[in-house]
Backbone as a ProteinNet text record, in pm:
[ID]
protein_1_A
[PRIMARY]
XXXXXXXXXXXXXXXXXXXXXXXXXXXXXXXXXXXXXXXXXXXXXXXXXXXXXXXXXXXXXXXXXXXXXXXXXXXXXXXXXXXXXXXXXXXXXXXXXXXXXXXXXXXXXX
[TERTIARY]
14401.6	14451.6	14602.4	14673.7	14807.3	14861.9	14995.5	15024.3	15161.7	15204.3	15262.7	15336.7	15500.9	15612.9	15590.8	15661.9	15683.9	15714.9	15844.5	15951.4	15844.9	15828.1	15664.1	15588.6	15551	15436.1	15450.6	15591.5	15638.3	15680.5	15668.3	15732.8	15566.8	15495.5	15386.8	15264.6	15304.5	15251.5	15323.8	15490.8	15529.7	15487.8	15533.5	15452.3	15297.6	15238.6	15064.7	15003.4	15061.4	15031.6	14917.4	14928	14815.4	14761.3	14640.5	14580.2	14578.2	14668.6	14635.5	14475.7	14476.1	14358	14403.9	14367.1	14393.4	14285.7	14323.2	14139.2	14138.4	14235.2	14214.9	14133.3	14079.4	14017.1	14038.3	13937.5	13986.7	14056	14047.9	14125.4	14266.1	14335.9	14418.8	14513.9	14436.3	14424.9	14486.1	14468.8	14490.7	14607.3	14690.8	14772.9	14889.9	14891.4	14959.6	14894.6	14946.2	14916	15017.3	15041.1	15098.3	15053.3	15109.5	15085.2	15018.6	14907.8	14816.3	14682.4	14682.8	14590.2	14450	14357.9	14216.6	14190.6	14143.6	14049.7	13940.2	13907.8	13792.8	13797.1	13748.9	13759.1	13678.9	13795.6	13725.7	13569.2	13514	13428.6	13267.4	13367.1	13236.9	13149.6	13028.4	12913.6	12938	12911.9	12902.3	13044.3	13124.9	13296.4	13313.4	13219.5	13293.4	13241.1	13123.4	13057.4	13127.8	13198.7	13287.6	13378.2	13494.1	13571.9	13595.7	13415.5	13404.8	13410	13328.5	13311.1	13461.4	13588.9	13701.8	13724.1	13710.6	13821	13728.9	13803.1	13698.9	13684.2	13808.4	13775.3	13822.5	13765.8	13821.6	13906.9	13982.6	14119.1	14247.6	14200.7	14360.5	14380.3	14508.3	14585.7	14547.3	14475.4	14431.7	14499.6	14556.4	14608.8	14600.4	14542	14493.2	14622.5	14577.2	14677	14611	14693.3	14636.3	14758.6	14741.6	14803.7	14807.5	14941.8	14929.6	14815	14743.3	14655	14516.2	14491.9	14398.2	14465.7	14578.3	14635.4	14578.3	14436.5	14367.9	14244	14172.4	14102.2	14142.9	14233.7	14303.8	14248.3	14260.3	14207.6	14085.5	13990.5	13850.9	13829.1	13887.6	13809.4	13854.5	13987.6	14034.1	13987.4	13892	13798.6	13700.7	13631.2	13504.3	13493.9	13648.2	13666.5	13659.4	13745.1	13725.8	13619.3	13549.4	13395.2	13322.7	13346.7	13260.6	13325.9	13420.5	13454.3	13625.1	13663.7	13783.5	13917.4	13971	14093.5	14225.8	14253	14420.1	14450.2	14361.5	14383.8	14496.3	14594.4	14696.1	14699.4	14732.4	14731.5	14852.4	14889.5	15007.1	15008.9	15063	15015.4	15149.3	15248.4	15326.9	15336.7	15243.3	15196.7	15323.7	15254.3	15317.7	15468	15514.6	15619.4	15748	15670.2	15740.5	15758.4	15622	15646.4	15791.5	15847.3	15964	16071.8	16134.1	16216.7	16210.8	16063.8	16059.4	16061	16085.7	16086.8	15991.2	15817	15735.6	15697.6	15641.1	15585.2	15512.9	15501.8	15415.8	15343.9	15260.3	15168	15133	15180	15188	15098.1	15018.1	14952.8	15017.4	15043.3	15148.9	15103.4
9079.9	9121.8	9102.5	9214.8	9165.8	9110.3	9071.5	8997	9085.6	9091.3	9171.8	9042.6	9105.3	9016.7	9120	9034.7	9120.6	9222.6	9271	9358.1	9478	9481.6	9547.3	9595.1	9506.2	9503.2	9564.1	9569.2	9632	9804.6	9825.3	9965.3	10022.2	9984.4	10033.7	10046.4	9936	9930.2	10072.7	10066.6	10174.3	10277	10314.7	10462.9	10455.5	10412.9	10429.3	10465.8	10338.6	10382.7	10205.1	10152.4	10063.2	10014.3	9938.8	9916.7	9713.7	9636.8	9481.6	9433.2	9382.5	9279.6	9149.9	9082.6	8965.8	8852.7	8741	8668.2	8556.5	8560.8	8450.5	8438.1	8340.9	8341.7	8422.4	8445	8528.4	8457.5	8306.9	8224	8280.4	8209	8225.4	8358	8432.5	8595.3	8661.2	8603	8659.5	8617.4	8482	8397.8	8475.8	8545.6	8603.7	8661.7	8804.1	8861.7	8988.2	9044.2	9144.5	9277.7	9364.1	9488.4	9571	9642.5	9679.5	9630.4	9495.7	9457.8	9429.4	9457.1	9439.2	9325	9237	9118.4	9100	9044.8	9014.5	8890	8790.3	8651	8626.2	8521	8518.3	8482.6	8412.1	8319.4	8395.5	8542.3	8637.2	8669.4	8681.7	8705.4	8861.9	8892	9028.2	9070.2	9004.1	9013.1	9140.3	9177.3	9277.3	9439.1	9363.1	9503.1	9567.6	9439.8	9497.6	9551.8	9504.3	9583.1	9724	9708.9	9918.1	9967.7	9910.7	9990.8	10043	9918.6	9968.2	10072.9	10088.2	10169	10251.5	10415	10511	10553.4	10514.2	10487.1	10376	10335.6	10192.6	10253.2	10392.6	10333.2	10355.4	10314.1	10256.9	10166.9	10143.3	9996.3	9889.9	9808.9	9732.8	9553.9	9550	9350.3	9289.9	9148.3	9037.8	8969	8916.8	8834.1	8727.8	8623.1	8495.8	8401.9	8276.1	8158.2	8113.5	8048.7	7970.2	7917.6	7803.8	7713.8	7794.1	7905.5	8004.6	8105.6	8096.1	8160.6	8143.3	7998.7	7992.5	8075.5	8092.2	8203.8	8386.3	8398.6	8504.2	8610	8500.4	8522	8555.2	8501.3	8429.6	8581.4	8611.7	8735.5	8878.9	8861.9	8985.9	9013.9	8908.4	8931.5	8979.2	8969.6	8976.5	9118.3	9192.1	9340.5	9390.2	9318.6	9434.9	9424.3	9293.7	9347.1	9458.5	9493.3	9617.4	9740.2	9735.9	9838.8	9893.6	9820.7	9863.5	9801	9922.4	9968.4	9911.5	9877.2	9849.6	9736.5	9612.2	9523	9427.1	9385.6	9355.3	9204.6	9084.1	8952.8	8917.4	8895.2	8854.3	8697.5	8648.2	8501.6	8379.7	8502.3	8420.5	8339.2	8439.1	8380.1	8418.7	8432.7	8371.5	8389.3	8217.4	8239.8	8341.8	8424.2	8540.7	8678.8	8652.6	8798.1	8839	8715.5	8751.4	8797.7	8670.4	8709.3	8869.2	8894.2	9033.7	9132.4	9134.4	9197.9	9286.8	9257.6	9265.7	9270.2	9373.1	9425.1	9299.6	9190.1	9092	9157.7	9077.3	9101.2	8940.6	8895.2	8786.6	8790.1	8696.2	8674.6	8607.5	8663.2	8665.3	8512.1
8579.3	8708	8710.4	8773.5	8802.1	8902.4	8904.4	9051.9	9061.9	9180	9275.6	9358.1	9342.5	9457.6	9575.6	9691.7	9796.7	9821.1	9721.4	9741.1	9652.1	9525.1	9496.3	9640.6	9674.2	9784.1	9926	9909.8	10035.9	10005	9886.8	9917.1	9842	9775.5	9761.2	9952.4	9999.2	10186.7	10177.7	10281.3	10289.2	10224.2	10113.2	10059.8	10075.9	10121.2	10135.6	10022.5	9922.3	9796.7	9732.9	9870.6	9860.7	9982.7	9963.2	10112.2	10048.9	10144.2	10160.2	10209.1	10089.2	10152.6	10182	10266.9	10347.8	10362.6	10279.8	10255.9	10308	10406	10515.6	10622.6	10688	10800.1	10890.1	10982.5	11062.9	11134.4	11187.7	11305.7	11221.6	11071.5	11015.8	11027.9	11004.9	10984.7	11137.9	11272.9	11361.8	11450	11352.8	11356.1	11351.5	11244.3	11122.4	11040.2	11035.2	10864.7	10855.4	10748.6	10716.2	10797.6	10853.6	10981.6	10871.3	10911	10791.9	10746.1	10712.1	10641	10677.2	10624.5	10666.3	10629.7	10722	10678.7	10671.4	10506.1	10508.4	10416.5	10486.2	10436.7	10280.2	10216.7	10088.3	10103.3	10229.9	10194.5	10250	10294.7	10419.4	10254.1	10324.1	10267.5	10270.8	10128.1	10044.2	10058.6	10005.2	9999.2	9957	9822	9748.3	9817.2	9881.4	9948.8	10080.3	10149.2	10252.2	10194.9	10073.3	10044.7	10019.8	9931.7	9885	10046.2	10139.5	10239.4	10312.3	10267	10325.3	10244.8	10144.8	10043.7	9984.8	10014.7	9934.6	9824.5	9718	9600.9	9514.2	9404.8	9351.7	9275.7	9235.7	9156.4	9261.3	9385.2	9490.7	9414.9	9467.5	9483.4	9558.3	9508.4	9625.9	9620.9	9698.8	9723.1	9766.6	9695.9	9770	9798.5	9953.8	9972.5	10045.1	10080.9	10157.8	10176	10286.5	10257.2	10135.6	10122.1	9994	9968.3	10091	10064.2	10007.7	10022.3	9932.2	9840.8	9815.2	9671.9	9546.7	9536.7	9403.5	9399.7	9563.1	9555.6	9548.2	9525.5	9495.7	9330.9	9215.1	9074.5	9065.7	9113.4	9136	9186.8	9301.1	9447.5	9362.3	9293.7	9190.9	9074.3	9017.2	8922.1	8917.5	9051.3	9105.3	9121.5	9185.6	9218.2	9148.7	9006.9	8884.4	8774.3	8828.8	8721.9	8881.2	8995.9	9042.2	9024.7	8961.9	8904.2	8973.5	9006.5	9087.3	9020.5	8979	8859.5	8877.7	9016.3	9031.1	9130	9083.2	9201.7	9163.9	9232.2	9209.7	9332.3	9334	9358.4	9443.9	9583.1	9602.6	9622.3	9568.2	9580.1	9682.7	9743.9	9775.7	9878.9	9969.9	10094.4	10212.5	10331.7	10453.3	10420.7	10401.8	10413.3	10327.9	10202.5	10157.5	10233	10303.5	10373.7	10489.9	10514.4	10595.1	10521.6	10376.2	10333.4	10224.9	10212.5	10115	10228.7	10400.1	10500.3	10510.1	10498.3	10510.3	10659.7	10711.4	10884.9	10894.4	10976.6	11025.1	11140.8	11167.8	11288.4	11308.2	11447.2	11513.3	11652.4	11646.2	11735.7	11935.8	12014.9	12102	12187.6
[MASK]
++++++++++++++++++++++++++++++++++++++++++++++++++++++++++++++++++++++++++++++++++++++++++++++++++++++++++++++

């Protein structure tokens, strides 16, 4: 699997040339996350089956992202994608606090 910086991550968002996955909680998740991203928690039951259901085919771009404090489930959830067959999953592992300085769209909970 590969991993992906912000500045990557932000112009592949912009061009709609990938769809974020977000594998934080939903409490976490509704805190903060990148404008865009679908959540579906690392820990939801049939992880990989919600994902196909987001995405209509597996060779998108697809990126995991999360808090740091789940940046180790990141490898683990991108492995899992590409033994079901899905071609271009790419890892952001910087978390949170990268998404400001790579000027990444947030979505803040008011």
């Amino acid at each position: 699997m590969k991993t992906i910086d912000g500045k990557r991550m932000k112009e592949l968002l912009d061009r709609k040339q990938a769809c974020a996955v977000d594998v934080d909680s939903k409490i976490d998740f509704k805190k903060s996350h990148i404008l865009g991203a679908t959540n579906i928690p690392y820990n939801e039951k049939n992880f990989i089956q919600k994902v196909e259901q987001s995405f209509i085919k597996k060779n998108e771009n697809v990126v995991l992202c999360a808090s740091k404090k789940l940046a180790p489930q990141l490898n683990k959830l991108g492995q899992e994608l590409e033994s079901a067959g899905f071609e271009n999953v790419y890892q952001y592992q910087a978390g949170p606090a990268d998404w400001k300085e790579s000027d990444l769209n947030i979505q803040k909970q008011p």
